[in-house]
C-alpha positions as CSV (number, residue, x, y, z in Angstrom):
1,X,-9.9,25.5,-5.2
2,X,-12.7,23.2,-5.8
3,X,-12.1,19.5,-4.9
4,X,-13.4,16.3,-6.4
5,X,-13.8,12.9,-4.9
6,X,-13.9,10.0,-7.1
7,X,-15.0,7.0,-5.3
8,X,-13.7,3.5,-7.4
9,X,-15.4,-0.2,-5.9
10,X,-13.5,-1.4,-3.0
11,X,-12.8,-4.4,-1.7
12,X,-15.8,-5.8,-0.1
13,X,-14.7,-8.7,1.8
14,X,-15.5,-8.8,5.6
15,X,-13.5,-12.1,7.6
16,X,-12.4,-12.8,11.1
17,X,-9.6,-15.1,12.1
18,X,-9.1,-16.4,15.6
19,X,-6.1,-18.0,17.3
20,X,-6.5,-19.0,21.2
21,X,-3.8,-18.5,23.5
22,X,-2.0,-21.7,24.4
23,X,-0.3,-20.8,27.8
24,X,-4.0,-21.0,29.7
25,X,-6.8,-22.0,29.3
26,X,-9.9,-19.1,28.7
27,X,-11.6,-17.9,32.1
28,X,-15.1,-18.5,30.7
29,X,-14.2,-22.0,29.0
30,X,-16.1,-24.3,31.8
31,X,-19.4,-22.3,30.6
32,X,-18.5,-23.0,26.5
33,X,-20.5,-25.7,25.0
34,X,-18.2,-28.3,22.9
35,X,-17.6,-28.0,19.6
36,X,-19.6,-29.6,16.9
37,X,-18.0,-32.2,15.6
38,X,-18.3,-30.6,11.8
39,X,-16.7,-27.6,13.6
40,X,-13.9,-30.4,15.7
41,X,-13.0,-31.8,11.6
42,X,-12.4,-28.3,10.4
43,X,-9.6,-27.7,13.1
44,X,-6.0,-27.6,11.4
45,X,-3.6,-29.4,13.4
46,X,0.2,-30.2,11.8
47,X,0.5,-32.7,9.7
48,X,1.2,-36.5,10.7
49,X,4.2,-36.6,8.3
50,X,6.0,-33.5,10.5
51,X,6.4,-31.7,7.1
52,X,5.5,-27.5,7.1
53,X,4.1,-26.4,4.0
54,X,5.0,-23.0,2.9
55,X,1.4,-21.0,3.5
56,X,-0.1,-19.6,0.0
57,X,0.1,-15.8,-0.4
58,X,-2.9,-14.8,-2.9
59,X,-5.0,-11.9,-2.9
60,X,-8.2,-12.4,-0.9
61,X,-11.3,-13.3,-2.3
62,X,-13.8,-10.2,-2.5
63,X,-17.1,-12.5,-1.6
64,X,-19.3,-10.5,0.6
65,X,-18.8,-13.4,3.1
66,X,-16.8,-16.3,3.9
67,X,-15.7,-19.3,5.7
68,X,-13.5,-18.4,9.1
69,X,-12.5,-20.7,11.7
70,X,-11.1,-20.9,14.9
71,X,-8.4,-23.0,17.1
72,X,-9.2,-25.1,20.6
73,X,-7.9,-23.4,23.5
74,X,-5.0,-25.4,25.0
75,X,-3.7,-27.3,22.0
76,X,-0.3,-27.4,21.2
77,X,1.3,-26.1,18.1
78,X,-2.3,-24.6,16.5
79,X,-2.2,-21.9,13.9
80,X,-5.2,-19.5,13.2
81,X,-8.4,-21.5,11.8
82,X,-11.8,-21.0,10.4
83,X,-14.2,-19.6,11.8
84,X,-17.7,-18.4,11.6
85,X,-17.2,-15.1,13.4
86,X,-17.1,-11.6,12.4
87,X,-16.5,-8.2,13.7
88,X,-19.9,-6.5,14.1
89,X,-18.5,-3.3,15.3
90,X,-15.1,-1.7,16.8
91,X,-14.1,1.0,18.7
92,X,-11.0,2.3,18.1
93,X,-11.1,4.7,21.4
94,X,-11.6,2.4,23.8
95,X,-10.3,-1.0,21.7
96,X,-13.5,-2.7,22.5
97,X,-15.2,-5.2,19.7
98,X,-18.5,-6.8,19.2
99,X,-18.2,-10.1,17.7
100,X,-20.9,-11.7,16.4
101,X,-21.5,-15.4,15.1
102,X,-23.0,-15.9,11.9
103,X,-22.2,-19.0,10.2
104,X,-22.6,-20.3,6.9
105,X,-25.0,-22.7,6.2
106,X,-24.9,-25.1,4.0
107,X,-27.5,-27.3,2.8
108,X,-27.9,-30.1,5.8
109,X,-25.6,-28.5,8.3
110,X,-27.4,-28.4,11.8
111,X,-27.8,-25.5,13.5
112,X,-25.2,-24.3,16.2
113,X,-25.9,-25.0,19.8
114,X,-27.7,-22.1,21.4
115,X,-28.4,-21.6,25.2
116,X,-31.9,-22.2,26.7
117,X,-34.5,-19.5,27.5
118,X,-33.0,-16.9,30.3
119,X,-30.0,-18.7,30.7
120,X,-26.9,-16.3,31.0
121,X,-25.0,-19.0,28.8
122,X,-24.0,-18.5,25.1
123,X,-22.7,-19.9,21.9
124,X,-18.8,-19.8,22.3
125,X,-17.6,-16.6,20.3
126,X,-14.6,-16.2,21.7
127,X,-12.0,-15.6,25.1
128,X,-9.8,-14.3,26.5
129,X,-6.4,-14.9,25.2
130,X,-8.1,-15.4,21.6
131,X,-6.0,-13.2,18.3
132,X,-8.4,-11.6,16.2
133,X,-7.6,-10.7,12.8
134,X,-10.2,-9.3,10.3
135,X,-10.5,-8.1,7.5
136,X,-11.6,-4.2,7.2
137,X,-14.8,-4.0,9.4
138,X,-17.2,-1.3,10.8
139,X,-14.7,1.2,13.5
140,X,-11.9,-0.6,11.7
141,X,-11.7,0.2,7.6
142,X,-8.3,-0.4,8.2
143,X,-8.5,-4.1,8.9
144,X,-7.9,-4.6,12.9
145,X,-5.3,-7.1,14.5
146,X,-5.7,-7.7,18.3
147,X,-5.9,-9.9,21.0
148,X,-9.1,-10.3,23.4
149,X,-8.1,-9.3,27.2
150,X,-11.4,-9.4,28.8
151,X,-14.9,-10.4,27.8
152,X,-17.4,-8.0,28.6
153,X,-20.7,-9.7,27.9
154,X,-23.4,-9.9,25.7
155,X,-24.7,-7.0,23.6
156,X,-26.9,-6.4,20.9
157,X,-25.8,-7.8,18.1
158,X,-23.1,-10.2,19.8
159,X,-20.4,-10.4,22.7
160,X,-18.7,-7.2,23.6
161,X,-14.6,-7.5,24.4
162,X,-11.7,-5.5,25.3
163,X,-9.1,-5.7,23.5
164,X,-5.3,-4.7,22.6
165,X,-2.5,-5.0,19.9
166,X,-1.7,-7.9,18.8
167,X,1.3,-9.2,16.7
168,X,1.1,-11.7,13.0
169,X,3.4,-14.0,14.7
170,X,0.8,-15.0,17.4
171,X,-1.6,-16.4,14.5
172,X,1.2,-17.4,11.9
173,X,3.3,-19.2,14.4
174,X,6.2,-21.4,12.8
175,X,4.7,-21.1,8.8
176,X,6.6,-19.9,6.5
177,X,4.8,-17.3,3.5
178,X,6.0,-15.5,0.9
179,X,4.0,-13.9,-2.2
180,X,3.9,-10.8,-4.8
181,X,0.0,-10.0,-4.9
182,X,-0.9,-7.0,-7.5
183,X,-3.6,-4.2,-6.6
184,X,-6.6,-4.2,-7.7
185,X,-6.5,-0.9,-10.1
186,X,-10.1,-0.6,-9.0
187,X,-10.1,-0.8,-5.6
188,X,-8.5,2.8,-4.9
189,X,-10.4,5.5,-3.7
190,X,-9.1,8.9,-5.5
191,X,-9.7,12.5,-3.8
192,X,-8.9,14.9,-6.8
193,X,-6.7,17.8,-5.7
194,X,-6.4,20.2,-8.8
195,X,-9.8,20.3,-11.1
196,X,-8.5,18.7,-14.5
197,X,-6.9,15.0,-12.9
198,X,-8.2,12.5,-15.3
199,X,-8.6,8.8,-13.5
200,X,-8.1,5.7,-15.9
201,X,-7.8,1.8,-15.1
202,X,-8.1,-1.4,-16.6
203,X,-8.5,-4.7,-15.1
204,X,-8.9,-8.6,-16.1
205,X,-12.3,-9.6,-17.9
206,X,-12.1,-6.6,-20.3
207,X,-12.8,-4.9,-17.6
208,X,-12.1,-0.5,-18.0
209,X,-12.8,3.0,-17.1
210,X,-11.8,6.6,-17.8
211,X,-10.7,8.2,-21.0
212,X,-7.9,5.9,-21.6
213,X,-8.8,3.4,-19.9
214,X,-9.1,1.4,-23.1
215,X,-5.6,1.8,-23.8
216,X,-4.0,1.9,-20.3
217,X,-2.1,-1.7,-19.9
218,X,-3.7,-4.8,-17.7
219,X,-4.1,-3.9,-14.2
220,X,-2.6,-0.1,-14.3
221,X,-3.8,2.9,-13.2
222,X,-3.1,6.0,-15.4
223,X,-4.0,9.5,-13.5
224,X,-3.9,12.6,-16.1
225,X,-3.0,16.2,-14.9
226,X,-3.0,19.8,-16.2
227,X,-1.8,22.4,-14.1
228,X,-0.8,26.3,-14.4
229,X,2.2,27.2,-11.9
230,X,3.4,30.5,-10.7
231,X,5.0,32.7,-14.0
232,X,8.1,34.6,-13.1
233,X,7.3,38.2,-12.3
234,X,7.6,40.1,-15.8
235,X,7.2,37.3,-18.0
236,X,5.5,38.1,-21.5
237,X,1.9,36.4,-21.2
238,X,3.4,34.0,-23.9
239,X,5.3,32.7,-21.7
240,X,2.7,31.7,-19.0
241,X,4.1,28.8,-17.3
242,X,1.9,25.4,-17.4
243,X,2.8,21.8,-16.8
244,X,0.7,18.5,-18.0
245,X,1.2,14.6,-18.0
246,X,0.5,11.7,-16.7
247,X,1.1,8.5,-14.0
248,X,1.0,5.1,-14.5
249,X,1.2,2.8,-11.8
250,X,0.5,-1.2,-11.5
251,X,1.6,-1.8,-7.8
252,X,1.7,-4.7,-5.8
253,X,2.3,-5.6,-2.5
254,X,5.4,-7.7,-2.1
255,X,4.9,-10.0,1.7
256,X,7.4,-12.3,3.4
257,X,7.1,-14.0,6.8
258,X,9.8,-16.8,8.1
259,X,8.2,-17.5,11.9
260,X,10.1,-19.1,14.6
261,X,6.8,-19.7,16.8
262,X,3.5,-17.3,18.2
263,X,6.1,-16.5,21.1
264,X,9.4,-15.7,19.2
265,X,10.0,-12.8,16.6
266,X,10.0,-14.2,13.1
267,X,13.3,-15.5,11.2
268,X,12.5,-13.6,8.7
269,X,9.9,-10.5,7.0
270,X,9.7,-8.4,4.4
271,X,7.2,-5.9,3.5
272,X,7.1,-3.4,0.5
273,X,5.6,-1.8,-2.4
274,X,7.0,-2.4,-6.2
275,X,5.3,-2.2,-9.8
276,X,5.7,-1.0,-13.3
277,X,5.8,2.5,-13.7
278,X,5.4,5.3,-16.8
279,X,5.0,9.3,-16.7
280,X,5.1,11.2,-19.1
281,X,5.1,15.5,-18.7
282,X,5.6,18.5,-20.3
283,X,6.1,22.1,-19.0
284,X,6.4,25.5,-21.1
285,X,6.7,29.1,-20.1
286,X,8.7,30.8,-17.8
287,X,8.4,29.4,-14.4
288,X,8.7,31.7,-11.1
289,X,11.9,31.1,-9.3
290,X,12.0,28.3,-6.5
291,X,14.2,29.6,-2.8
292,X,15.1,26.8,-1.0
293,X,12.8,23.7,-1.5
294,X,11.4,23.0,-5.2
295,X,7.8,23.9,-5.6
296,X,5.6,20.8,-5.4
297,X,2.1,20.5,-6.4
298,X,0.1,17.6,-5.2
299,X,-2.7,16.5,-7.6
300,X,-4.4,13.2,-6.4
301,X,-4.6,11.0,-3.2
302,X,-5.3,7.5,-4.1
303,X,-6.2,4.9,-0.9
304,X,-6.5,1.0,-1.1
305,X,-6.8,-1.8,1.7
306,X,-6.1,-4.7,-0.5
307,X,-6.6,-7.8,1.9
308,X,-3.9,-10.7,1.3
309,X,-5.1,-14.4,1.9
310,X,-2.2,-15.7,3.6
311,X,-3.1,-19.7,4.6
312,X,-6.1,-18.6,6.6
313,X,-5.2,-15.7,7.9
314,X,-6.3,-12.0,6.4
315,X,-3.6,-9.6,6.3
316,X,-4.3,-5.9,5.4
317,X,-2.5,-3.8,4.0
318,X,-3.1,-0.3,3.5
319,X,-1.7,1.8,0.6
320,X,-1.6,5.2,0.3
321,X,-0.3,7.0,-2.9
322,X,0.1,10.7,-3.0
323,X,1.0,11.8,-6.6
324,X,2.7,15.3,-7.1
325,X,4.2,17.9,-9.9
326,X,7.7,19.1,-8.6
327,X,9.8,22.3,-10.5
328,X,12.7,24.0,-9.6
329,X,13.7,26.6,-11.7
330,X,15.9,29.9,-11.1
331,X,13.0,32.3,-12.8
332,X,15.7,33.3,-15.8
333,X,14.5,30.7,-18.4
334,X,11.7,29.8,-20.4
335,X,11.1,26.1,-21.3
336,X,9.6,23.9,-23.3
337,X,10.3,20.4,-22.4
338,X,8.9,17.1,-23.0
339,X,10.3,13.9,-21.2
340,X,9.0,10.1,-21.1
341,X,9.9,7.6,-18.6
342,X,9.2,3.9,-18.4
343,X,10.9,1.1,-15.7
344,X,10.0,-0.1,-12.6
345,X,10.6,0.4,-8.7
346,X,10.5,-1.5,-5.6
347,X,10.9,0.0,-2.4
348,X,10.1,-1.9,1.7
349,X,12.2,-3.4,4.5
350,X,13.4,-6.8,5.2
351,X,14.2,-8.5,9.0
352,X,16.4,-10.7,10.0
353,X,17.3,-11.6,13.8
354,X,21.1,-10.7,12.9
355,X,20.4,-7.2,11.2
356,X,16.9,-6.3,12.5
357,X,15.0,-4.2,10.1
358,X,17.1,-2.5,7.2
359,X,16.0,-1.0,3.8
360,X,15.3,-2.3,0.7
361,X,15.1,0.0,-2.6
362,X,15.6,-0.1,-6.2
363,X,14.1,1.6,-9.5
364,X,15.3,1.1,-13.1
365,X,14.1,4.1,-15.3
366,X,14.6,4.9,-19.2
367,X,14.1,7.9,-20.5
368,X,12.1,8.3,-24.4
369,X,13.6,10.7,-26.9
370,X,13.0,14.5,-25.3
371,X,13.0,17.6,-27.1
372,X,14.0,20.9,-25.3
373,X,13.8,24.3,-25.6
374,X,15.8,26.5,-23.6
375,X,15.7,30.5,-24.2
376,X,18.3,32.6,-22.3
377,X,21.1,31.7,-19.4
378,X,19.6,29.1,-16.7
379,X,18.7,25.6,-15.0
380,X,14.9,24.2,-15.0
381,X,13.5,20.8,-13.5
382,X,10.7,19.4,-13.3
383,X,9.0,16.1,-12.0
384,X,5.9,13.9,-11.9
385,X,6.3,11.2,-9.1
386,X,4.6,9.5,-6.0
387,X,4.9,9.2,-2.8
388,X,3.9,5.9,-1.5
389,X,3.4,4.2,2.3
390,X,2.3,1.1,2.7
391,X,1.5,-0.3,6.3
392,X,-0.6,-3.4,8.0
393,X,-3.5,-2.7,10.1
394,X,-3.4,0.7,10.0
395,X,-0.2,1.1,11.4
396,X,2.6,2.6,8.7
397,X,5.2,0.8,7.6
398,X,7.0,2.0,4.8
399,X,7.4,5.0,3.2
400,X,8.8,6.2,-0.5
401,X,8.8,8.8,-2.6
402,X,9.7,8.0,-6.2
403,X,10.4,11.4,-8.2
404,X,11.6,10.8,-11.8
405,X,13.0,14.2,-13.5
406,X,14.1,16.2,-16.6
407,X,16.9,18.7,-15.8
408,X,17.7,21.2,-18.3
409,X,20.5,23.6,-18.5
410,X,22.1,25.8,-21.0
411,X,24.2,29.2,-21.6
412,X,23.4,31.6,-24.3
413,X,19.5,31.3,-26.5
414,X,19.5,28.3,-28.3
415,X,16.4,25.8,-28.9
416,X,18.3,22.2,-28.5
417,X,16.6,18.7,-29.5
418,X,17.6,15.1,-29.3
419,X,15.6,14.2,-32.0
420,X,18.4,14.3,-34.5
421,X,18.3,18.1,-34.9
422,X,20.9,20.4,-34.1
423,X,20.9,23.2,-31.9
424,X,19.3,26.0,-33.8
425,X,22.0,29.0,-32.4
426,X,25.6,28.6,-30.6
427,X,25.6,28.0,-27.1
428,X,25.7,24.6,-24.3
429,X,23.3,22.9,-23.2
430,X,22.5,19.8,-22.2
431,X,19.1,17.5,-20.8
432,X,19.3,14.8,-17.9
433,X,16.4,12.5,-16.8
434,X,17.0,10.8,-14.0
435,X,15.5,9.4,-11.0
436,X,15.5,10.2,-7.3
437,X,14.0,7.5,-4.7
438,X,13.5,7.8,-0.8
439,X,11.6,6.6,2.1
440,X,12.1,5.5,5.6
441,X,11.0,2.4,7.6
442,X,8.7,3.1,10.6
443,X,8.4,1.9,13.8
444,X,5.2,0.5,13.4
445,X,6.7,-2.9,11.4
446,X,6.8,-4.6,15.1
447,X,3.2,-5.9,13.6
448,X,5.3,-9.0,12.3
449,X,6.1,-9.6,15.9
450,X,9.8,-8.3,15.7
451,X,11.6,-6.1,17.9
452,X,9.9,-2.5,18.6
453,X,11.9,-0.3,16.2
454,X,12.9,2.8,18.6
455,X,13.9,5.3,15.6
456,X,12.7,5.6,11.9
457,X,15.0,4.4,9.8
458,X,16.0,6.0,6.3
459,X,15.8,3.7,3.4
460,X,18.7,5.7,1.7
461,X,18.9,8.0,-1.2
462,X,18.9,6.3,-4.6
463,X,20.0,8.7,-7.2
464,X,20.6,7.8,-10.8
465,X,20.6,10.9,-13.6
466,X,21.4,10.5,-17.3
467,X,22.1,12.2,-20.7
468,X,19.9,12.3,-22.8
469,X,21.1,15.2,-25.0
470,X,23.7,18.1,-25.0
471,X,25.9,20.1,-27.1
472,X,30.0,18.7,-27.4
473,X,32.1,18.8,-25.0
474,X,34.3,21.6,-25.4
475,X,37.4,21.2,-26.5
């Protein structure tokens, strides 16, 4: 099977955000020259009044580069600042960074200090203790969270460190943030697993692509599919079995965090995945019976790293979408069904210090008018759905698989409609959609700075089916 890679623009924002450790000072601070005093006015301290604003939650902007800051070692109650830094390179192997200082200049500014000829002296860049947070940066396309334990020295292109994991509450502290930020439809990257997968989006500013993209809805993403799937063994060739539709997603990251200090697991944090959703699908012929497991047919892999602007601080997240065809069918019947779905899902996991991490889930489906066809004794269904994880840094979070379905039975050959029509010869029968939705919360979620999570935990099985159309009940 040939495979396609469809490459949509990405995010291009590269920033760095640094928090020093309070507890000590840095081992190389005697040899750091001071601060500039236009660098000494940008430094966020809390305000006189003792009030805590609520930190804004936006996405970030997409600039090819801009302002970052950084906080004084030794100062009491800092938060991550700006800074001119940025992540030259990263090793994820051995966790060792080059940072590099290239600041902005604006018209006027005077140049950063810089050390004399041969002296082993530098610019500061950054220490030991210092939280690093960028946005996603050569070695790390993920984004890359850590803190520095050891500075190596200079290299080409900036100063070398060694670093490990670090945690959101070190550079969020005691803020409090909480924000719904939609995807960019265009920033996904989409690897193409079956040859006829159709990609559509349209975006603010008029702003579209693909064959429908002129008609797909502000900031959705529509993926078309046509499939065969395996025809029951002596099936007529009229009844070749075949399945086509279509997914349409506008997700957005949904992000909470309630600190309690850069020392002290959060209050509170959520992270999850929600949106508007639509499919649409229709299979005919005879399908091949399904043992055990339905038969599921992934057609498109879609990747994002949106990058969330929350106060100064860049968080990453990193979305993964896997879209699929399900059937399940006993190899008896041959079908012609049509179903539509419209609603909306959200899906993450939410902490608290009393509960610790539990689930959070919901999904609110209607089904269109279906028409179905059902020749000879049997059960057929079918599904287009998504399974979606969604994760910080590189490190998964959540994961949920969203599987709308049409379920079909009936005894005797009959065609049946819900379109006002009657069934066409005497029989039952009856057509369910309905809509299945599960995940499970990872271990990885300790990013907030909460309690390592030992187990993965379920996020429970939502399950909600409905008539749509059926003979009488019997009397």
């Amino acid at each position: 099977m040939r495979h396609r890679r469809a490459l949509l623009p990405a995010f291009a924002m590269t920033t760095l955000f640094l928090a020093a450790a309070c507890s000590s000072p840095a081992p190389r601070a005697a040899q750091q020259p001071a601060a500039a005093p236009e660098q000494q006015l940008r430094a966020t301290e809390q305000p006189a009044d003792g009030t805590d604003h609520p930190l804004t939650v936006a996405a970030a902007p997409t600039a090819t580069a801009t302002a970052t800051a950084t906080a004084a070692p030794g100062r009491s109650r800092q938060r991550a600042h700006r800074t001119t830094l940025t992540v030259s390179s990263y090793d994820g192997r051995t966790r060792r960074a080059v940072i590099s200082d290239r600041p902005q200049r604006t018209a006027g500014s005077a140049p950063s200090p810089t050390p004399s000829t041969g002296s082993s002296a530098a610019p500061r860049r950054t220490a030991v203790g210092d939280v690093i947070a960028s946005a996603p940066a050569p070695g790390a396309p993920h984004g890359l969270l850590a803190k520095v334990t050891e500075v190596i020295g200079e290299r080409d292109g900036g100063t070398e460190v060694q670093t490990e994991p670090a945690t959101l509450n070190a550079l969020l502290g005691d803020a409090t943030a909480k924000g719904d930020v939609p995807v960019d439809p265009s920033s996904f990257t989409v690897d193409k697993l079956l040859p006829d997968v159709r990609v559509s989006w349209s975006k603010t500013g008029g702003v579209h692509a693909g064959p429908r993209g002129a008609t797909v809805p502000l900031g959705s993403l529509r993926l078309d599919v046509g499939a065969e799937v395996p025809t029951a063994k002596g099936a007529a060739a009229s009844a070749t079995a075949s399945v086509h539709g279509f997914v349409q997603v506008a997700p957005q990251v949904d992000f909470a965090y309630g600190g309690a200090g850069t020392d002290a697991p959060p209050g509170s944090a959520y992270l999850g995945v929600s949106g508007d959703w639509a499919s649409g699908w229709a299979v005919k012929g005879r399908a091949a019976a399904t043992t055990g497991t339905p038969l599921r047919i992934p057609f498109a892999k879609l990747h994002a790293d949106p990058v969330l602007q929350v106060g100064p601080v860049p968080v990453v997240v990193n979305l993964d979408l896997t879209c699929y065809l399900q059937i399940s069918a006993d190899g008896r019947v041959t079908v012609d069904v049509e179903q539509r779905l419209k609603g909306d899902f959200a899906a993450g996991g939410t902490f608290g210090p009393a509960r610790g991490w539990t689930p959070v889930s919901s999904a609110h489906m209607t089904g269109t008018p279906v028409r179905a066809s059902v020749t000879a004794d049997g059960t057929v269904k079918t599904a287009l759905g998504a399974e979606a994880t969604v994760g910080l840094y590189g490190a998964v979070g959540v994961t949920t698989d969203l599987a709308p379905y049409l379920r079909g039975e009936a005894s005797g050959t009959l065609t049946a409609a819900s379109d006002g029509s009657g069934p066409k010869a005497a029989g039952t029968w009856a057509v369910h959609g309905g809509v299945d939705l599960s995940g499970t919360l990872r271990l990885q979620l300790s990013v907030f700075g909460t309690p390592v999570v030992r187990r993965s935990i379920p996020l429970g099985a939502l399950h909600r089916e409905w008539k749509l159309a059926g003979s009488p009940p019997s009397s």
